[in-house]
N, C-alpha and C positions, 0 to 999 in steps of 0.2 A: 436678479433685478435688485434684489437687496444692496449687496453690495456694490451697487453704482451709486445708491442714493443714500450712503453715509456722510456723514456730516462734514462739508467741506475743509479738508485741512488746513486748517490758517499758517501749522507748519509753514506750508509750501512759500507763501509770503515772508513770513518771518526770514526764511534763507534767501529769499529773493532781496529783502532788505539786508541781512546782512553780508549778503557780495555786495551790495552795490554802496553798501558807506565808502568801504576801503577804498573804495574809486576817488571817495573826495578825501576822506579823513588821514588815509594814506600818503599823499603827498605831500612833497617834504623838499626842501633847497636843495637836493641832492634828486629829486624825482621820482617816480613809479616804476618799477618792476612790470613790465609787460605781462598777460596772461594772455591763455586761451580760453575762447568761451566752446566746449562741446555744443556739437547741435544736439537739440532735445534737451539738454540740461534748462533750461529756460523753463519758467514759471508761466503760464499761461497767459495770466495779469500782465504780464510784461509784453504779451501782444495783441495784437487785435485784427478784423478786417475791413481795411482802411475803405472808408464812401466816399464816391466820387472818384474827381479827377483830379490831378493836380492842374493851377491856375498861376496864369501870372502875377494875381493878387499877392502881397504880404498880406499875414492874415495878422492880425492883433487878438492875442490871444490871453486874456485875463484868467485867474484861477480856477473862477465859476466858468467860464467856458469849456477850461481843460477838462474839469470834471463832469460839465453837462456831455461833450465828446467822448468822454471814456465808458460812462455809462452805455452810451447806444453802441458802441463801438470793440471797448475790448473784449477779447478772446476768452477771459478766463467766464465774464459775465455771458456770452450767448454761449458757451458751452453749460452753464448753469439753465439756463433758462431751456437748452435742446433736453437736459437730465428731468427738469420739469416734464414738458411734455410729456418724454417717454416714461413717467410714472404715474399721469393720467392716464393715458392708453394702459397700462397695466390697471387701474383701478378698474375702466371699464371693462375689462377681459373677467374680472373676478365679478363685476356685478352682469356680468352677462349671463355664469352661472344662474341667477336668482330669477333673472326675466324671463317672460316670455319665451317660445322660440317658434312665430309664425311663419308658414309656407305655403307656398297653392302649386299643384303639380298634374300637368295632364300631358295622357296619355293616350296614343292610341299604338295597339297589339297587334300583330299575325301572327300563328302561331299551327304547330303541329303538337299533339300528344301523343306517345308510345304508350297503346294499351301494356305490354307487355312489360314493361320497365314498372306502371302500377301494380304488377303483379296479377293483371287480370287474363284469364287463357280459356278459351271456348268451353273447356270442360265443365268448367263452375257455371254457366248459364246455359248447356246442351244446346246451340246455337252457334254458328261464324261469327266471330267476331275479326275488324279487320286489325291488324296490326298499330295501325297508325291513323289518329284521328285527324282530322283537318286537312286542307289548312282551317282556319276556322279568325275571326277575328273580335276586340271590342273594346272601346272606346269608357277613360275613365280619368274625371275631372273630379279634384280631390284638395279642399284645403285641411291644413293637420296646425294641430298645438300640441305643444311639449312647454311643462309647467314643472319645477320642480315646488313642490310646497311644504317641503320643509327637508332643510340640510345644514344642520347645525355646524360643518366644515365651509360650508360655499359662503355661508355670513360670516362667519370670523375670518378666513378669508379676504374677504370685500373691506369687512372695517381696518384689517391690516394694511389692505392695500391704500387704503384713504387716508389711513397715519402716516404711509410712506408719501403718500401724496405730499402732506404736510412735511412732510423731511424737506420734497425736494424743494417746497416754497419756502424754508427756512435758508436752505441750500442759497435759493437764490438771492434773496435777502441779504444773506450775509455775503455773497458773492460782491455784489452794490456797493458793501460798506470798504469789502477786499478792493476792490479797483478804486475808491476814493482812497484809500491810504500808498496803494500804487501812483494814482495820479499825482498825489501830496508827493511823495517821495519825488519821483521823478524831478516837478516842477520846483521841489526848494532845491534837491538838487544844480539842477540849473543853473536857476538864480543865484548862489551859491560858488559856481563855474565863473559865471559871467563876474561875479563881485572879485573872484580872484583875477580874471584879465585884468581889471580896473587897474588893482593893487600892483602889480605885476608889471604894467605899464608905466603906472608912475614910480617907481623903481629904475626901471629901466632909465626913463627920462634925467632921474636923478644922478643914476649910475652913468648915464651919458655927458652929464653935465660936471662931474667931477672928472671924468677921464679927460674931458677935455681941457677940463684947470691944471690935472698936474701934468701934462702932454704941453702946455703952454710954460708952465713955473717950468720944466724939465728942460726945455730949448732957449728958456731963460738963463738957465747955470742957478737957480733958483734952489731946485731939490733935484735929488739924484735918478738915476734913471730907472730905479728899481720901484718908485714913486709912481711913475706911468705905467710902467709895465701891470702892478698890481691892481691899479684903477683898469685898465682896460682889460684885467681878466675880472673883475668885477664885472663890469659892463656885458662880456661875452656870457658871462655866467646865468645874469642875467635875463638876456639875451635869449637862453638857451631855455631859461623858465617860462618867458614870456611862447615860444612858440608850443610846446608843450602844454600850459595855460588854453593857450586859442583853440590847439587839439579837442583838447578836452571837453573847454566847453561847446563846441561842432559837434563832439558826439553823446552828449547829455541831451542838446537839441532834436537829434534822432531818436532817445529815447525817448524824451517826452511825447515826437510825431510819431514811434511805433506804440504805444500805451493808450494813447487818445485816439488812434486809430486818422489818423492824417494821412493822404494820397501820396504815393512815393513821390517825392520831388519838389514837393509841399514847401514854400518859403513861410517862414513864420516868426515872429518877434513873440518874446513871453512879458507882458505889458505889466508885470507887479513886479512888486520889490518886494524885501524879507526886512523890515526895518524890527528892532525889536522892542516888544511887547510883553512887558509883564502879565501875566496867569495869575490869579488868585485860587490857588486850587481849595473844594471843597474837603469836607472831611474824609477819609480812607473810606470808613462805613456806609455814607451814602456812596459812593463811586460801584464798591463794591456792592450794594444793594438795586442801584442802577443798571448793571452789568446783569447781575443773574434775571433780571426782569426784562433788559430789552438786546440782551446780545444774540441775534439770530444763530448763533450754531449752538450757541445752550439751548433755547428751545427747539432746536431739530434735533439735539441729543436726547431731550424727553420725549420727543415724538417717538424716535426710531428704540427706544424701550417700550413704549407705547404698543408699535406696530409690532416690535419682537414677543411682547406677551401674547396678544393676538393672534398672534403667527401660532404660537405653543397652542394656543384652545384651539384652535383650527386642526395641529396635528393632533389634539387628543380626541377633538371630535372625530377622528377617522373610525373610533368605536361605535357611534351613535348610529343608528337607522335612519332611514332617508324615505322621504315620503312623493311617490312621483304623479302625474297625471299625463297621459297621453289621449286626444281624442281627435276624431279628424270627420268630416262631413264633405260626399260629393256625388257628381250622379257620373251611374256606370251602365252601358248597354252596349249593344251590336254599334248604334252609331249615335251622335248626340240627338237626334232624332227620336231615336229606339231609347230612352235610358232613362233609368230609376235612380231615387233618391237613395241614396246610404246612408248612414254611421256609426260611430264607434266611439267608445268613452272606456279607457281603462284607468284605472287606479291600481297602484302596486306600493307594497312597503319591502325596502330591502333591508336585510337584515345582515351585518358581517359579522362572520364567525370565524374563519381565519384566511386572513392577504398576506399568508408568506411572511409576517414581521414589519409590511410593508408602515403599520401605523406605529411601531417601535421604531423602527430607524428613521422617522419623520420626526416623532419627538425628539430621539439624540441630537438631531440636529437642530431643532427651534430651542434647544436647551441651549445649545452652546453659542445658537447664535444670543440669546438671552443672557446669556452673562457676559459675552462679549460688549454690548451694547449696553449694559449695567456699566461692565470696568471700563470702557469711553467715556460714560456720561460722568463717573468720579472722578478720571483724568481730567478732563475737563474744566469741570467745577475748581479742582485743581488749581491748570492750567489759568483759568480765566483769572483767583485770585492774584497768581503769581505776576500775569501780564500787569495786572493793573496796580500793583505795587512798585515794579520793575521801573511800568512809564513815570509815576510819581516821581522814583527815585532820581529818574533820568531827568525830568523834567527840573527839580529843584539843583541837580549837578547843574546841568547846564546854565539854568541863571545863573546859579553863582559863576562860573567861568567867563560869561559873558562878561559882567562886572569887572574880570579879574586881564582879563585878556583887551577890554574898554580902555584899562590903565595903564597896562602893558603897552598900548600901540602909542599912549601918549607917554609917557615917559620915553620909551626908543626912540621916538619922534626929536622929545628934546635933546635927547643923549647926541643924535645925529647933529642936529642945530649946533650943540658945541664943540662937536668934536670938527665937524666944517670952520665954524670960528675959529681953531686954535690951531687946523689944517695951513687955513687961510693967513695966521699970524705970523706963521713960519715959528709956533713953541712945538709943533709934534709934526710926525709923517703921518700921511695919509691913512697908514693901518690903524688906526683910531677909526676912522672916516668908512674905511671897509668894511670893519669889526660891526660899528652902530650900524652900519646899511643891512647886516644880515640879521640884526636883531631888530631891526624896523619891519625887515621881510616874515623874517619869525613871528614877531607879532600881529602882524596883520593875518598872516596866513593862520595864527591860532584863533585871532578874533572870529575871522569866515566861518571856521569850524564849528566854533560856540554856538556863534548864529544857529547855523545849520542844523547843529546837534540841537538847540532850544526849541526851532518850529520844527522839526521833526515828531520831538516827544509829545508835543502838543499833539499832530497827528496821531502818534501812538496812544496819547492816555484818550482821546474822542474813541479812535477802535476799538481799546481794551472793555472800556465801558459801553462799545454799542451804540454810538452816538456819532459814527465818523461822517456820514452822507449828509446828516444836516446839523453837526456843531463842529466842523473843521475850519469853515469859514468862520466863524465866532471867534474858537480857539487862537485862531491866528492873531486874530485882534485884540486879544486879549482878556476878553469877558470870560466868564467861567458858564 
């Protein structure tokens, strides 16, 4: 039971995040490399079980939605929430030790005795005795208590199991925070997708609108034929971007409706945009001092030390004496009629002297589940600074690239503008006109990414610090 309710791996997300950048950050004027996705390699986070049906509604679907959807919805969270349960039910199993144990039990008997099997034989009472007594019968109505009152394993025990308890509501906690930085991913994704069609498009149109200039000056006797020919492989190339584009984002749109748990078939619009927003981040030290106070799998990493110390006094109380009470009251006779009052009150102290080793080889193991769960919670602690350095670091790249890639789309922008005028003046050939169109595509296509990459870390630096379910939406906007 233990090890179901370790502390949920954020690992698993971090990999789930990064295959799926490549998806965006990877493409390039020349396109993406096809993969396979193995079944079962998938993150949990990354699915859900979709409510409802699907509808011929478009759904309009804002960020706060996606996320309020994914919450009830994804996979990775109701399997968090099933690992709950089943570590409630374990706690009650170990305080069942410590309760009561009432019962009421009646009976009614026929029966024969074998004088002889007693060892009783005519001799001993100079007398016949006959073989076999009965039949004979009688009736017996009997409630019984079993009390243990004191066992210094069954409580340590119990409070162990109530620390795990606490693991797995940490578990699920940070589960919460896990599907909002999935849904974020997802939905900037997208967004992201969609902003490259844009781009993509008006390319296209541009690149359409020159093929057809030098396809004209060409049948003019204007410029030579190598002039058209290169615009309209401009154009197909294009062309070739734009349907690939459209691909893509069709299937980021699936993502987002497998993740938020949407009905197979589900039509849906993503109703925000990624416009950008500067972050004023706060100081390293508070972020990090934020983090170790409210990051749900840090505190289920204390717990699950917690529960592992516990666990060890538990196995070492397996030396200690144990203190019981059995007693039970009920009326017994030939019939309920015929019948007398009874009862019975025992007390017993057990005392172990030797279980075969069995309280040694219980300790080896709460030992080493004990330092295991030590050397997690310092991984950890670890881990948590390094995230949240990581996202800072990420988060101040990306603005600046933003800025730098802002500049970038506007200068290609110009470069195309003149290199069209001087196309148009008849001083240059069109590979001027080509050349700026791929650095116009370049730029824009790095600008997306900036984007992308900028409200991502934002997502990242709210997770790392513990704060993704209610400052993502902030983040986004820019407040700190």
């Amino acid at each position: 039971m233990q090890g179901s309710l370790k502390v949920l791996p954020t690992a698993i997300c971090c990999l789930f995040l990064y295959w799926s950048i490549p998806q965006l950050s990877g493409q390039s004027a020349g396109g993406t490399t096809p993969s396979i996705t193995l079944p079962g390699s998938q993150s949990p986070f990354q699915g859900s079980a979709p409510e409802g049906n699907a509808t011929s509604e478009i759904l309009q679907i804002d960020f706060k939605d996606a996320i309020d959807r994914g919450l009830r919805n994804n996979l990775g969270l109701l399997l968090a929430g099933d690992q709950q349960e089943a570590a409630r039910g374990e706690r009650w199993k170990q305080l069942a030790e410590l309760l009561p144990n009432i019962g009421a039990r009646a009976q009614e008997a026929v029966q024969t005795e074998s004088l002889a099997a007693l060892g009783l034989k005519p001799s001993v009472f100079h007398a016949p005795l006959p073989r076999v007594l009965g039949p004979f019968n009688y009736f017996d109505l009997r409630a019984s208590l079993s009390q243990s009152l004191f066992s210094m394993r069954s409580w340590d025990n119990m409070r162990a199991a109530s620390e795990r308890l606490k693991v797995a509501q940490f578990n699920l906690k940070d589960a919460r925070e896990l599907v909002v930085l999935a849904v974020g991913n997802a939905y900037l994704q997208s967004i992201a997708a969609a902003a490259r069609v844009e781009a993509v498009q008006a390319q296209v149109t541009s690149a359409q609108a020159l093929s057809n200039k030098a396809s004209d000056q060409q049948k003019a006797g204007l410029t030579p034929a190598i002039d058209a020919l290169r615009a309209q492989v401009e154009l197909q190339t294009r062309q070739q971007q734009l349907i690939q584009a459209r691909n893509e984002s069709a299937k980021s749109y699936l993502s987002v409706a497998r993740v938020i748990g949407l009905p197979p078939g589900q039509q849906f619009v993503l109703t925000e945009k990624a416009p950008y927003e500067a972050l004023t981040p706060l100081a390293l030290e508070a972020y990090l001092q934020h983090a170790y106070q409210e990051r749900a799998d840090y505190q289920g990493a204390l717990a699950q030390v917690r529960a592992a110390e516990l666990a060890r006094k538990g196995a070492q109380a397996g030396h200690y004496p144990t203190v019981d009470l059995n007693a039970n009251y009920g009326d017994i006779g030939v019939t309920p009629a015929h019948s007398n009052g009874t009862w019975q009150v025992i007390g017993g102290v057990n005392i172990p002297i030797f279980a075969g080793n069995r309280v040694h080889a219980d300790l080896l193991e709460a030992d080493a589940q004990l330092k295991q769960a030590r050397s997690q919670l310092g991984d950890l602690r670890g881990r948590i600074d390094y995230e949240v350095r990581a996202a800072l670091l990420d988060l101040n790249a990306a603005a600046e690239q933003v800025e730098v890639a802002r500049s970038s789309v506007d200068l290609a922008e110009q470069t195309l503008a003149q290199s069209q005028d001087r196309f148009s003046a008849g001083v240059a050939d069109n590979l001027e006109v080509v050349q700026a169109q791929e650095a116009v595509a370049a730029a824009h296509d790095s600008y997306i990414q900036s984007l992308y990459a900028h409200n991502l870390a934002k997502v990242e630096l709210a997770y790392s610090i513990g704060d993704a379910e209610q400052g993502v939406k902030r983040y986004l906007k820019g407040n700190r």
